[in-house]
Every structure is written in structure tokens, then in C-alpha cells.
RODO-2510 file (C-alpha; in nm, 4 decimals, decimal comma):
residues 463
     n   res          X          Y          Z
     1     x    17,5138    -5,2501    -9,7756
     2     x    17,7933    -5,1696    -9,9512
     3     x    18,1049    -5,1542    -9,7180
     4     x    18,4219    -5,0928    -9,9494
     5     x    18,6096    -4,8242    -9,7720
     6     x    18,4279    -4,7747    -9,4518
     7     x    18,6754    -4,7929    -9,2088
     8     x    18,6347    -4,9636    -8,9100
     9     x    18,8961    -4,9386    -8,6214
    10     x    18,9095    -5,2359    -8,3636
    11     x    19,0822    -5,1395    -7,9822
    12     x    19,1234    -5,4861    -7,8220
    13     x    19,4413    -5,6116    -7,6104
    14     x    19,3668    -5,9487    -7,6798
    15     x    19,5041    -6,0160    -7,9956
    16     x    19,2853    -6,3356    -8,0955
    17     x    18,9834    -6,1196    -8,0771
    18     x    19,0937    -5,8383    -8,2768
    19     x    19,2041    -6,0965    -8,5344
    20     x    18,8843    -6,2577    -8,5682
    21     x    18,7208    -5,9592    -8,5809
    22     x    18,9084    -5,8206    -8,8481
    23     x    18,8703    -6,1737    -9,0751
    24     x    18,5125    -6,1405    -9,0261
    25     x    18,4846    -5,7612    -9,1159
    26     x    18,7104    -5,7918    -9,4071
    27     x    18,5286    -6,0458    -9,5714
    28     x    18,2530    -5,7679    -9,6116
    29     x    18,5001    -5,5675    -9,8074
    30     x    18,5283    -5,3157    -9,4671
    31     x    18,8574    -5,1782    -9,4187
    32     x    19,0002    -5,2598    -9,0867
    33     x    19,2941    -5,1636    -8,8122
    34     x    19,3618    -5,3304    -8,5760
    35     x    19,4621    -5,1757    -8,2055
    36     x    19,5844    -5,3063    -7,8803
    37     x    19,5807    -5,0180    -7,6569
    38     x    19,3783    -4,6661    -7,6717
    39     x    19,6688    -4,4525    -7,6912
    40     x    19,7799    -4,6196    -8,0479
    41     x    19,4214    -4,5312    -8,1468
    42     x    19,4444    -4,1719    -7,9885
    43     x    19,7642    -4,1259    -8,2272
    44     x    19,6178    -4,2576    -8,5163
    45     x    19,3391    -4,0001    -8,5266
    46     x    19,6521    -3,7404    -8,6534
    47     x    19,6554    -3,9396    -8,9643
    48     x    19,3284    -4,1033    -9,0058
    49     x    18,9700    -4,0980    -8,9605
    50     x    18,6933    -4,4326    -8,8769
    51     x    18,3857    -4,4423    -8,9727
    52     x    18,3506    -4,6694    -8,6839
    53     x    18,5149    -4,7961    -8,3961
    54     x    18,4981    -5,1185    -8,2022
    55     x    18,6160    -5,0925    -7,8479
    56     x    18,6953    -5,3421    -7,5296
    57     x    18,6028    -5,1492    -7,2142
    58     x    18,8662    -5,2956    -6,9799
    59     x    19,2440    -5,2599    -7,1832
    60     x    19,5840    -5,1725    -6,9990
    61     x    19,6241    -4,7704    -6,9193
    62     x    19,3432    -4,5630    -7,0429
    63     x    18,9931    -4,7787    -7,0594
    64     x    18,7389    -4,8364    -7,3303
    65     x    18,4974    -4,5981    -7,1778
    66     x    18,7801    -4,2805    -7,0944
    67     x    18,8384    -4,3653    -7,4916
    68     x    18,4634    -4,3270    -7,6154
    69     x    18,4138    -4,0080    -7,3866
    70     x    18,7076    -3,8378    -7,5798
    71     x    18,5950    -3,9620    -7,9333
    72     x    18,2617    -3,8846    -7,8769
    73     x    18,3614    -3,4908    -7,7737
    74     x    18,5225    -3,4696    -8,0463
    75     x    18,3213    -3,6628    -8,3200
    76     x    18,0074    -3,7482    -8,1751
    77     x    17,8942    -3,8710    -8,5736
    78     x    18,1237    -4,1605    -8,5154
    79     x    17,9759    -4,4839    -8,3824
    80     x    18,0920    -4,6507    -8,1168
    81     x    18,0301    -5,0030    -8,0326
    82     x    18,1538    -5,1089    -7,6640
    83     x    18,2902    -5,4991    -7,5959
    84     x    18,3218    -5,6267    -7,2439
    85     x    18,3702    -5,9877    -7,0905
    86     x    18,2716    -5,8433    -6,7475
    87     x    17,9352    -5,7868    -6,8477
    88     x    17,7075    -5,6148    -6,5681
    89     x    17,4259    -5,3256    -6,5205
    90     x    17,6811    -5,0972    -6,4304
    91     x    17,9076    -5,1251    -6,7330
    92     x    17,6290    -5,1260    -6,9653
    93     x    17,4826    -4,8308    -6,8664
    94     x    17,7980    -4,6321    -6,8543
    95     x    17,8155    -4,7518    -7,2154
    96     x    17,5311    -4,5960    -7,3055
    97     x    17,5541    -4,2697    -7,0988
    98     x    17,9050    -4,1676    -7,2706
    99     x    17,7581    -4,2292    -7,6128
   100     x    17,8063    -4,6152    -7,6942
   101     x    17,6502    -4,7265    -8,0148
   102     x    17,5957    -5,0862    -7,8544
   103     x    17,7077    -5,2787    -7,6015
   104     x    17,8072    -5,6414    -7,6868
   105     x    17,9296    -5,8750    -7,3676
   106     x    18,1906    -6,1104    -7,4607
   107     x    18,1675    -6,3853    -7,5710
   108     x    17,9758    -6,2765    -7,8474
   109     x    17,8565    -6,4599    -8,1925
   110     x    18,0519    -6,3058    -8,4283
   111     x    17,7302    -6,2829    -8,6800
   112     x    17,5750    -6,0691    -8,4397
   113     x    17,8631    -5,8425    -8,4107
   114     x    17,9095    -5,8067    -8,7960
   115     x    17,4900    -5,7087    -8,7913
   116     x    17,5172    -5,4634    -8,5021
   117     x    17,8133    -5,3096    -8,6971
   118     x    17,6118    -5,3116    -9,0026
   119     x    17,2991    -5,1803    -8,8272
   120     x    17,5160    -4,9211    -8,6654
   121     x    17,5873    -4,7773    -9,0607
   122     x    17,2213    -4,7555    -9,1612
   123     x    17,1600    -4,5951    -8,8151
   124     x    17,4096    -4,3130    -8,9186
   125     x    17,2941    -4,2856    -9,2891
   126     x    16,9606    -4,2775    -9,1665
   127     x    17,0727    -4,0117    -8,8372
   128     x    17,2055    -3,7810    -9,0725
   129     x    16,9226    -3,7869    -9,2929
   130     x    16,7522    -3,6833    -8,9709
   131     x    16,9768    -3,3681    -8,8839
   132     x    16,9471    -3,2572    -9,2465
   133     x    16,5612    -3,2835    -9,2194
   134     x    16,4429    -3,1345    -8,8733
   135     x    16,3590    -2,8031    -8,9628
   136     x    16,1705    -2,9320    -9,2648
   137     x    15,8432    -3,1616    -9,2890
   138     x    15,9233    -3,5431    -9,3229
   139     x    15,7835    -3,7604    -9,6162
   140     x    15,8533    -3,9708    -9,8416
   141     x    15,5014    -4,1008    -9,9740
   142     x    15,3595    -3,9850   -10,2861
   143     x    15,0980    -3,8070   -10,1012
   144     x    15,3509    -3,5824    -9,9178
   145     x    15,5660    -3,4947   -10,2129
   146     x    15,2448    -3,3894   -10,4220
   147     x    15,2555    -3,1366   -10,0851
   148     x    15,6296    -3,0395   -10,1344
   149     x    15,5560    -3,0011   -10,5266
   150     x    15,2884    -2,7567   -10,4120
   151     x    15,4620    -2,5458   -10,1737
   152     x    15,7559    -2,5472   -10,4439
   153     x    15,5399    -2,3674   -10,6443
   154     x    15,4122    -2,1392   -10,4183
   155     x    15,7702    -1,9835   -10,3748
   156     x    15,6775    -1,6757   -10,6143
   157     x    15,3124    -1,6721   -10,5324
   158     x    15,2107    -1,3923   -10,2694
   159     x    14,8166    -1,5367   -10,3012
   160     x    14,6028    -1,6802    -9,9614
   161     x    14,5992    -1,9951    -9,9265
   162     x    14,3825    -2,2458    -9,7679
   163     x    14,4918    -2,5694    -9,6133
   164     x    14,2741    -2,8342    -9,4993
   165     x    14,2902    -3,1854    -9,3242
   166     x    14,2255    -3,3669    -9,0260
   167     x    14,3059    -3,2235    -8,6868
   168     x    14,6985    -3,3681    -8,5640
   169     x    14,8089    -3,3237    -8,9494
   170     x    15,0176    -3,0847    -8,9749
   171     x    14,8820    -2,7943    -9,1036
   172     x    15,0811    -2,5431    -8,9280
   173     x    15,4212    -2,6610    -8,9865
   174     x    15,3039    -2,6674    -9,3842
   175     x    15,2319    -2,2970    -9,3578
   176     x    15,5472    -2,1617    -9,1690
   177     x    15,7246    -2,3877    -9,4377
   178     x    15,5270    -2,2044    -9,6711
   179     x    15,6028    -1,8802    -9,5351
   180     x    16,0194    -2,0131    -9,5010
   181     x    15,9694    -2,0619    -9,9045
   182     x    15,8050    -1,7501   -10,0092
   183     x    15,9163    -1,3531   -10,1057
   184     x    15,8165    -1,2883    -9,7266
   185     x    16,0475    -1,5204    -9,5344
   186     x    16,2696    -1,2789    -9,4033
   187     x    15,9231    -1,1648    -9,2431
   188     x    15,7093    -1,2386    -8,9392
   189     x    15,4820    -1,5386    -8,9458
   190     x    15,2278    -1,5373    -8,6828
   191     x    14,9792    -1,7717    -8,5817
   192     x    14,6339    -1,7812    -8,4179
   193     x    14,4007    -2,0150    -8,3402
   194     x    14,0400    -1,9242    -8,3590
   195     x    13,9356    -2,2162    -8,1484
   196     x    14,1496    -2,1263    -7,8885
   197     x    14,0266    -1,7817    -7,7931
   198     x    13,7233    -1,6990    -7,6479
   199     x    13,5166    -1,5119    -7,9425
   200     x    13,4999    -1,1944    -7,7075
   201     x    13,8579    -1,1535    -7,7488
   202     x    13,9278    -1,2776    -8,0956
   203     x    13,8162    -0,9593    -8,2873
   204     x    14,0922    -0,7451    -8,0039
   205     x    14,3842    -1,0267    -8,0830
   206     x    14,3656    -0,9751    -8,4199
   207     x    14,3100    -0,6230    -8,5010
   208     x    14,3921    -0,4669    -8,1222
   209     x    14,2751    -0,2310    -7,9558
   210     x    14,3565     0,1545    -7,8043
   211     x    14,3766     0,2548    -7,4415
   212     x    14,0126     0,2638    -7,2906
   213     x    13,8598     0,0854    -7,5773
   214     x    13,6775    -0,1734    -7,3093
   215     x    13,7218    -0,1952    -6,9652
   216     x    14,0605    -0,3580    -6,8845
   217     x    14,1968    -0,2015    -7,1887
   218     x    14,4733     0,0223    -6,9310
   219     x    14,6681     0,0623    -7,2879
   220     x    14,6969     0,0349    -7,6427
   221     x    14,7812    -0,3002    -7,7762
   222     x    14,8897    -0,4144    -8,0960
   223     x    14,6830    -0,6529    -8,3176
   224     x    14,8121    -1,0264    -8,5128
   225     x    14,7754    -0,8017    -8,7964
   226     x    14,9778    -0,5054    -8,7092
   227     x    15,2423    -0,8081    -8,5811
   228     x    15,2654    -1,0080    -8,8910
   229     x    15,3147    -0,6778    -9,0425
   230     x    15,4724    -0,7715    -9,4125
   231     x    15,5017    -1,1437    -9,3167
   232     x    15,2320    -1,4304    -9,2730
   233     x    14,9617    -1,4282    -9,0518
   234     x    14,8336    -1,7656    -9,0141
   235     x    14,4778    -1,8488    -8,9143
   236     x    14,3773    -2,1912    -8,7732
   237     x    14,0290    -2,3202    -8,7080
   238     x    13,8986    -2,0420    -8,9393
   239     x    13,5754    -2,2425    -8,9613
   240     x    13,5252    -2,1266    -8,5489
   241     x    13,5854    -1,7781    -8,6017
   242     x    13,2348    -1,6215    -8,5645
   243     x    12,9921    -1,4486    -8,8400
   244     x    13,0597    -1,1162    -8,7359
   245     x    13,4166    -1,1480    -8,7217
   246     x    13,4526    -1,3244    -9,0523
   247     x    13,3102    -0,9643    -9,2243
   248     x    13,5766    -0,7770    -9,0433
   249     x    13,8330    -0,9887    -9,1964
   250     x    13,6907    -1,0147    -9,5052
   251     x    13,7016    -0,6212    -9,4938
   252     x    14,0426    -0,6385    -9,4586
   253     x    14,1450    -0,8871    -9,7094
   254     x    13,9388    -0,6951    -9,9821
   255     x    14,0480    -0,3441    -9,9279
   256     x    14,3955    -0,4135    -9,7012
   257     x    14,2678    -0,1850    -9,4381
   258     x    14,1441    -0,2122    -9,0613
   259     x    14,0659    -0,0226    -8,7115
   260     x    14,1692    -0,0988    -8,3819
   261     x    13,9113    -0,1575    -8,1472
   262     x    13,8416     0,2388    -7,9526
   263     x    14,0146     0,4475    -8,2895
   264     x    13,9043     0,5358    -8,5947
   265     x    14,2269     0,6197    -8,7957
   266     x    14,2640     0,3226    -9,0533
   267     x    14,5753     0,1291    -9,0388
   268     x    14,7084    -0,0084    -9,3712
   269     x    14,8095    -0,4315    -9,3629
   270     x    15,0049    -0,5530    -9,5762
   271     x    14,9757    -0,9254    -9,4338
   272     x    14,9269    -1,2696    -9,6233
   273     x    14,6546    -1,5123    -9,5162
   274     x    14,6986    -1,8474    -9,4986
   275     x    14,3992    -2,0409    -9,3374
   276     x    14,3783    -2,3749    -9,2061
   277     x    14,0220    -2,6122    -9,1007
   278     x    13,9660    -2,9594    -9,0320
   279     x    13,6149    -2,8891    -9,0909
   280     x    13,4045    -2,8874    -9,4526
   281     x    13,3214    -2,5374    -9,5056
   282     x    13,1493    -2,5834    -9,7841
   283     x    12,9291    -2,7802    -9,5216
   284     x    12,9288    -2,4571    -9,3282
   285     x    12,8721    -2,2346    -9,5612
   286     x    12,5386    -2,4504    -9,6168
   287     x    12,4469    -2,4219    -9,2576
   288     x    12,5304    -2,0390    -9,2797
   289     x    12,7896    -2,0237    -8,9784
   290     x    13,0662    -1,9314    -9,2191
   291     x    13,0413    -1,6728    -9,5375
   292     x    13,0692    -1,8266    -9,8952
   293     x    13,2075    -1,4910    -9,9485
   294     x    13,5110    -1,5321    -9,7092
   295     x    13,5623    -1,9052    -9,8450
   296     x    13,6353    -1,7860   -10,1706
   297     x    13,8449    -1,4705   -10,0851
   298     x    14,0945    -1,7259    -9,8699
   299     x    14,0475    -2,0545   -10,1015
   300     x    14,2101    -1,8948   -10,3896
   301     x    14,4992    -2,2351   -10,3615
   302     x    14,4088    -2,5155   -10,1736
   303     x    14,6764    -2,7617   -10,0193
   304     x    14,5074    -3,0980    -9,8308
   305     x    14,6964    -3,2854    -9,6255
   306     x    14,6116    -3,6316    -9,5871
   307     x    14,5961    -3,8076    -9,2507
   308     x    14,8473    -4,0128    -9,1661
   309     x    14,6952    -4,3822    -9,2006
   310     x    14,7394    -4,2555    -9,5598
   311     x    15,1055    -4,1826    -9,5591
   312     x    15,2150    -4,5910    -9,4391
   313     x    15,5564    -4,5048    -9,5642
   314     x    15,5863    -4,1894    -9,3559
   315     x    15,4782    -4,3729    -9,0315
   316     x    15,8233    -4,5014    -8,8746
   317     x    15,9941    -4,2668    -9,0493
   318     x    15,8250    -4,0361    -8,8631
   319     x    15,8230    -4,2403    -8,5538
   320     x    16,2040    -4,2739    -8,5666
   321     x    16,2415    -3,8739    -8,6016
   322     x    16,0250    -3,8150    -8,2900
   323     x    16,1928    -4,1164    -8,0686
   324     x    16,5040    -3,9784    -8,1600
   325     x    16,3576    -3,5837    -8,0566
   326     x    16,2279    -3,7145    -7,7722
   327     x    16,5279    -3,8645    -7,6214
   328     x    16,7433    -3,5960    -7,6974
   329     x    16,5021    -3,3614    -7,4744
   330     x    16,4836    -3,6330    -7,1999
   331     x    16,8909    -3,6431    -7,2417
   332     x    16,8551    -4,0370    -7,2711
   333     x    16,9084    -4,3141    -7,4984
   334     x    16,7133    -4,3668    -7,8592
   335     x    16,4697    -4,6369    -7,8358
   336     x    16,3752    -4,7745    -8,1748
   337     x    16,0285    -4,9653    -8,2755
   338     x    16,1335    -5,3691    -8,3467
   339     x    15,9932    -5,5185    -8,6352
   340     x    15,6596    -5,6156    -8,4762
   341     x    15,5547    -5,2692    -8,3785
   342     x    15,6793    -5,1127    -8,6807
   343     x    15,4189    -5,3385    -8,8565
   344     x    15,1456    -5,2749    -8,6266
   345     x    15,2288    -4,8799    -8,6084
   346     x    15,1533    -4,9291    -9,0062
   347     x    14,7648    -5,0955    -8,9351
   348     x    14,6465    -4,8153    -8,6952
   349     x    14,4159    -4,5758    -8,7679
   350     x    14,5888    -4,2795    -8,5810
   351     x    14,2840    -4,0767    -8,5384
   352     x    14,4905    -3,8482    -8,3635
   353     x    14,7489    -3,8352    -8,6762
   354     x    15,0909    -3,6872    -8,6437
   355     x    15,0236    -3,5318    -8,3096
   356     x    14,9055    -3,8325    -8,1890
   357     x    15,2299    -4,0013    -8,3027
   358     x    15,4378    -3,7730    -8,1850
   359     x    15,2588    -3,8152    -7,7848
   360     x    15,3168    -4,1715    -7,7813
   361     x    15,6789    -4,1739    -7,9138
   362     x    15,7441    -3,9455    -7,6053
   363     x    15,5692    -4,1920    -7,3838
   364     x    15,7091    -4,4268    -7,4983
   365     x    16,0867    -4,2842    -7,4626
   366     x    15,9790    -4,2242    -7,0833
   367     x    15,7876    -4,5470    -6,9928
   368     x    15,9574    -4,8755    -7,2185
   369     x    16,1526    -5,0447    -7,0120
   370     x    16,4143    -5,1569    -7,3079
   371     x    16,6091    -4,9881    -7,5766
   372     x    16,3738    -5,2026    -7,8428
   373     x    16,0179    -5,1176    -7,7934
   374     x    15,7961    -5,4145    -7,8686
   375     x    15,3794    -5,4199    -7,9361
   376     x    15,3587    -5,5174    -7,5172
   377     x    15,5061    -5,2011    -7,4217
   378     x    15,2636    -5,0142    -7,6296
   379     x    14,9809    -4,7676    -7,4106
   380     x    14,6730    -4,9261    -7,3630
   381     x    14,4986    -4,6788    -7,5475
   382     x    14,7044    -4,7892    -7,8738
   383     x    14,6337    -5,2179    -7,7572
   384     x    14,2710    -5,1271    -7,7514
   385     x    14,2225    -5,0632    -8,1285
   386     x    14,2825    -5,4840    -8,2323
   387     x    14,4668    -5,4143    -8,5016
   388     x    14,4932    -5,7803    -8,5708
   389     x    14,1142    -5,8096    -8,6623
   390     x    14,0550    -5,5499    -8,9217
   391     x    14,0436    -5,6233    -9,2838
   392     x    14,3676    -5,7038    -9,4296
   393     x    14,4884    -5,7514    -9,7937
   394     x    14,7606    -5,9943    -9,6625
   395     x    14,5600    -6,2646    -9,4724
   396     x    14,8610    -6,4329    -9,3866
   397     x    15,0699    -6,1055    -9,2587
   398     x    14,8075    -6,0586    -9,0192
   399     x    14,7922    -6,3903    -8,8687
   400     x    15,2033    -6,3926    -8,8611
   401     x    15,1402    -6,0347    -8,6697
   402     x    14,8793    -6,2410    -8,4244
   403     x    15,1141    -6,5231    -8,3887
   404     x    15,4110    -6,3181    -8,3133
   405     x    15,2350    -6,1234    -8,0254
   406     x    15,1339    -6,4666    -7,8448
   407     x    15,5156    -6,5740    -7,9221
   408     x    15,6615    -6,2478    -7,7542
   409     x    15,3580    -6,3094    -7,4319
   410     x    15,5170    -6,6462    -7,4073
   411     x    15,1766    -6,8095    -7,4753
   412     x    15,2085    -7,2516    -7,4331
   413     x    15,0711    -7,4864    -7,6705
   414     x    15,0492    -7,2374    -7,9590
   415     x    14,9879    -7,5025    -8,2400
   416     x    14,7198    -7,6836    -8,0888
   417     x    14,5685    -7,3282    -7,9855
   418     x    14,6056    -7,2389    -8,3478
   419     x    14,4790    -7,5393    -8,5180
   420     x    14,1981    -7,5266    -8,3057
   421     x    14,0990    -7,1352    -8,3933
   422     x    14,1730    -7,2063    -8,7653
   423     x    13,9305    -7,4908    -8,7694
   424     x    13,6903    -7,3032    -8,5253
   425     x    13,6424    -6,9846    -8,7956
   426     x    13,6675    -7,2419    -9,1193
   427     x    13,3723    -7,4170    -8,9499
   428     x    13,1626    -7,1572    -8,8022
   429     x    13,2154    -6,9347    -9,1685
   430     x    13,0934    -7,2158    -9,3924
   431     x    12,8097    -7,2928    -9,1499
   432     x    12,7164    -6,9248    -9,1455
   433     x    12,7806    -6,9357    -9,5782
   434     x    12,5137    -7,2437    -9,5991
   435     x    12,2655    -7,1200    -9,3506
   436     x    12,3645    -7,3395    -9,0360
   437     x    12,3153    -7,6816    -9,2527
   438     x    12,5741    -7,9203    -9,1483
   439     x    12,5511    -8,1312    -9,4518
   440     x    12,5818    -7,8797    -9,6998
   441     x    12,9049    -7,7571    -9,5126
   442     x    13,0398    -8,0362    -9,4606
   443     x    13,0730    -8,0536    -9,8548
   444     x    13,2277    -7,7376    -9,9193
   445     x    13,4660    -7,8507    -9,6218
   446     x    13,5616    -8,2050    -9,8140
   447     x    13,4706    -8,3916    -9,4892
   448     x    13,1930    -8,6076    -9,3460
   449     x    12,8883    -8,4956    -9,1681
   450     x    12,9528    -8,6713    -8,7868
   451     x    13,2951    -8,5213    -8,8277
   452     x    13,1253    -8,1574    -8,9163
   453     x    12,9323    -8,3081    -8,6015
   454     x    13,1980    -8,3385    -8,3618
   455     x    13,4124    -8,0287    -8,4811
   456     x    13,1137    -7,8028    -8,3211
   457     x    13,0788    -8,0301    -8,0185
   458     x    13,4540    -7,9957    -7,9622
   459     x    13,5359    -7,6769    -8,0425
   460     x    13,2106    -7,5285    -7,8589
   461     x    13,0896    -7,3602    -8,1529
   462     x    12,7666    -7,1685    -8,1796
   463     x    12,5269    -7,3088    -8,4547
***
């Protein structure tokens, strides 16, 4: 990280900390002041500006914590990172609650301080690159621009557009960002899902309906079409909509023209279509539950979006963004994914993709017990899928993952118990290579038959 002229304010009354502290910062090339009481800091901020601020909660007069509340009203993008030698629950969660960065008890290893100040940096970096990015999709994989180059393109284009993928993907936030990006932005864009309705109803959401028109109907309603009137009417699960229905809207996409149900005066629609399926149509269209026709009037562009096990780089990026949304609805503290799970988040399938994500960073803001959320405080449902067993390209990452999992369940005797599994699968897969012959093992193995022998006796493997 490069730390020339980040400035990095230190509020301490003793002065031997504040001096080390400021050694130890400097020799990163960070620019540092030195303070022994809040009120010097307080007066500094009418000439100067941190980029970070290291505070003792317990000085004379006005206290670390009063200090952070006020800095944090004012310039809540600053970090602050609170030191205390009277280190208890209490203190460290009023830390946390007015907006504390960390919390480091006292006495502290000064190489950890100089990596939560330097973790603290990234975090912001990386924070702001958040803000700047919530309203728009996140992705950095080459999968996800190819989808950014696409809607860029789009910008001009008024044509419908189809957008396929797995279910949990994200297909409508591509098509309001589509919509955001095109001539019709300053427009309405409305969205229905087909699945969602009962198929009674559909054909009266979308086109509505006149007073009297069915029974119920006490008075006139207005249609998704009439709605997204010169804007974007966006239509997911088109592969559920029925056969009937898909002629009405094909009507209306060929000739820009529809009825409410109960009237005959034709309304004029000047709507764009974009469509979205996790299903093959093409598929359908072969078992004759959706019209080729209709696939070809709404598939004029095509946009896929890939699921996420195929966007690795995206995962904790993601992850981060929706710990960090989560907490900020919860009004709590950001949890972050350690090392460990960030690694294991990578080697899931996510069947239920970004929506999927998205659930268990919220559980996971409500039910981990720490501020660092490790692969034991995972849901069951995500422990179930053993990771740790599938095909890997890395052997040796995924046995470092399996070893690290016993180390964090405080498992005893872990080299014998690995030894023993190494030799165990060695064994059993060259027995299994030479057809259960011992002998002809043994000599792949380098070793002698009666020790082939014993290995099976002692290890209890199945021959």
C-alpha cells in the first residue's frame, strides 16, 4: 500500500505511546501528529484534515469515545481506530456503536496495530468503491464486463431484448440498468412476473380491463402496458406465460396496439419489451408450450448472464457489498468473510446464485456471533455441500482448506490423523488402480508386500 501522505492523527495522553506509534507509522512513509488531549485534535480540524485517526478512549477532559461521536457526525468517511488499557465488553461495544473502525486493548503488538491501520485504508478504498457502485450491478470478471459492454451498446438501441440465465442471476437488475441507459430512462420501467400470477389474471394485469368486464371488475383498471406507457415494460418468466396469452402479446408487439379486457376501442403502446427466462425456449418451442413466433419477435438481442460459480472473482466482492447492505439495514456492525470462508464461498456451487448469496450474507449479519465470520458459522445448508471433496485443480489448496477447518474445530492429534488418511487413500487408490492385488501395489507404492499387508490391517481398509 502506498502510504506517502495519508495522514494519520494519534490522540494519546501518554506520551511513550504516541511516540512509538508515530516511529512505527512513519517508517511506512505515513504522515503523523501526534496529540495529547481531544481538544488539540478538535482545533486542529480548522487547519487540517486525517485520513485516519488513532484514539485512547480514557484521556483527561473530553474522552476517546465523546471524540469519535463528534468526528464521526461530521466525517463519518474517516476511520477511526479506538485504544484502551481498560479493556471490557462494555467499552468495546460502545466502540463499535459510535462508529469505531477497531478496537485494539492495550497493550497491543505494535505489528498488529500498523496492519489494522493498514487494513482500515483498503477497507475505505474498497467502501467507497462500494457507495460509488450501489445503484449499479457489481463485477469485475470478464464474464460480467462482456454484460456491461453489451448494455453499453444498447444505449441508442430502442429494440426487445431477451435475457436469459439461471434463476437468482440477476436478470432484473440488468434490465432496469438497461432501461437507466437507454433513450427511455426518464420513463417508467415496469415489471411483471408471469410465474407469479395466476394465468386467469395475467391477460387483465397486463392489458386491464373496463368496469364490468368480469365479475369483480367494480371499475376500470389500467394495464402494465398502459403503465409503462413510453418506458420499459419488463417481462419475467416469459416461458410461463400461457399459449393464448403469448398471441395477444405478440399482437401487440407486431402492430403496437391492444384492448382492454370489456372495450373495444384500441389503445395505442408505445412500450419496449425486454424479456427474461431461466428456461430453454427453444426447448419449448419444441414441446409447443411457447410460439417460435413470439421467440423471435422478443429475441431480436440476446444478453446471458452467467451463474455465479462462473463469476469466482465477483463472489466476495459481492459478498462484501451485501454484508455491508445488510448491516446498514439491521443498523449494526459490518461483518467481513476471513480468509477461510472467502475461499470456500469461491468452491460452492450457489445453485441459488446471487439471490442465494445475498440470503445468507443477511443471515449471516443476524446470526455470527463475531465481527469475522469463519466456515463454522456458516448455515448448515451451505456445510452440507463438502466443498472440500469435489474436484480441484489445486490438490494441495484443498487439503490446506480441509486442514484449516479441523485447525479452527480445535481437532487433537492432527498429524497422526493426517498421515494416517494420506496413507489410507494412497493405499486404497493403488489397490483399486491394480485390481485389489497387493503385490502389484505394493510396487507402484516402492514398499514391500507384508508392509502393503499391515497398512490395510491397520488402517481398516476395505480390499
Amino acid at each position: 500500500m502506498d502510504a506517502t501522505n495519508k495522514k494519520i492523527w494519534i490522540l494519546d495522553d501518554d506520551k511513550s505511546i504516541r511516540w512509538v506509534l508515530q516511529k512505527a507509522l512513519e517508517k511506512y512513509n505515513y504522515n503523523v501528529t501526534a496529540f495529547g488531549n481531544t481538544n488539540e485534535a478538535i482545533n486542529q480540524f480548522n487547519h487540517d484534515m486525517p485520513d485516519l485517526i488513532v484514539s485512547d478512549i480514557k484521556m483527561p477532559g473530553e474522552s476517546g469515545l465523546q471524540f469519535l461521536e463528534k468526528v464521526k457526525g461530521k466525517f463519518p468517511n474517516i476511520p477511526v481506530i479506538i485504544m484502551t488499557a481498560f479493556s471490557d465488553l462494555d467499552s468495546a461495544v460502545d466502540s463499535y456503536s459510535h462508529g469505531a473502525y477497531e478496537y485494539l486493548p492495550k497493550p497491543f503488538d505494535i505489528d498488529n496495530a500498523i496492519s489494522v491501520i493498514n487494513s482500515a485504508f483498503k477497507d475505505k478504498v474498497e467502501e467507497l468503491n462500494d457507495i460509488e457502485t450501489a445503484n449499479k450491478i457489481i463485477g469485475t470478471s470478464k464474464v460480467m464486463q462482456e454484460v456491461f459492454k453489451q448494455i453499453g451498446k444498447l444505449s441508442k438501441s430502442d429494440a426487445s431484448i431477451l435475457i436469459t440465465g439461471e434463476s437468482g442471476t440477476g436478470k432484473e437488475l440488468i434490465a432496469k440498468a438497461i432501461h437507466d441507459n437507454s433513450l427511455r430512462k426518464d420513463k417508467p420501467f415496469v415489471a411483471l412476473n408471469s410465474a407469479a400470477i395466476p394465468k386467469d389474471l395475467l391477460e387483465s394485469e397486463l392489458f386491464g380491463y373496463e368496469k364490468g368486464a368480469f365479475t369483480g371488475a367494480n371499475a376500470s383498471k389500467k394495464g402494465y402496458f398502459e403503465v409503462a406507457e413510453n418506458g420499459t415494460l419488463f417481462l419475467d418468466e416469459i416461458a410461463d406465460m400461457p399459449t393464448d396469452l403469448q398471441s395477444k402479446l405478440l399482437r401487440v408487439l407486431n402492430d403496437g396496439s391492444f384492448q382492454k379486457l370489456g372495450s373495444s376501442t384500441v389503445i395505442k403502446a408505445n412500450v419496449r419489451i425486454i424479456a427474461a427466462t431461466h428456461q430453454d425456449l427453444k426447448e419449448k418451442i419444441n414441446q409447443q408450450t411457447f410460439r417460435e413466433d413470439l421467440f423471435h419477435r422478443l429475441n431480436v438481442i440476446t444478453i446471458h448472464l452467467p451463474p455465479l460459480r462462473e463469476r469466482e472473482n465477483d463472489i466476495n466482492l459481492l459478498a462484501k457489498f451485501f454484508l455491508t447492505q445488510s448491516a446498514n439495514e439491521l443498523k449494526t456492525n459490518t461483518k467481513y468473510l476471513n480468509e477461510e470462508t472467502q475461499e470456500y464461498f469461491k468452491k460452492l456451487s450457489w445453485t441459488g446464485n446471487i439471490r442465494q448469496l445475498r440470503n445468507i450474507c443477511h443471515w449471516l449479519t443476524v446470526m455470527s456471533p463475531g465481527k469475522e465470520i469463519g466456515v463454522s458459522d456458516l448455515p448448515a445448508e451451505i456445510l452440507k455441500e463438502n466443498v472440500y471433496n469435489k474436484t480441484s485443480n489445486n490438490w494441495e489448496d484443498s487439503l490446506r482448506l480441509v486442514f484449516k477447518n479441523d485447525l479452527s474445530n480445535k481437532t487433537e492429534n492432527l498429524y497422526d490423523l493426517y498421515v494416517n488418511k494420506l496413507e489410507a487413500i494412497i493405499i486404497k487408490a493403488s489397490l483399486d488402480h491394480c485390481g485389489g492385488k497387493k503385490i502389484n501395489a505394493a510396487q507402484i507404492l516402492g514398499i514391500g508386500r507384508n508392509t502393503i499387508t499391515r497398512k490395510i490391517k491397520d488402517l481398516k481398509i476395505n480390499n
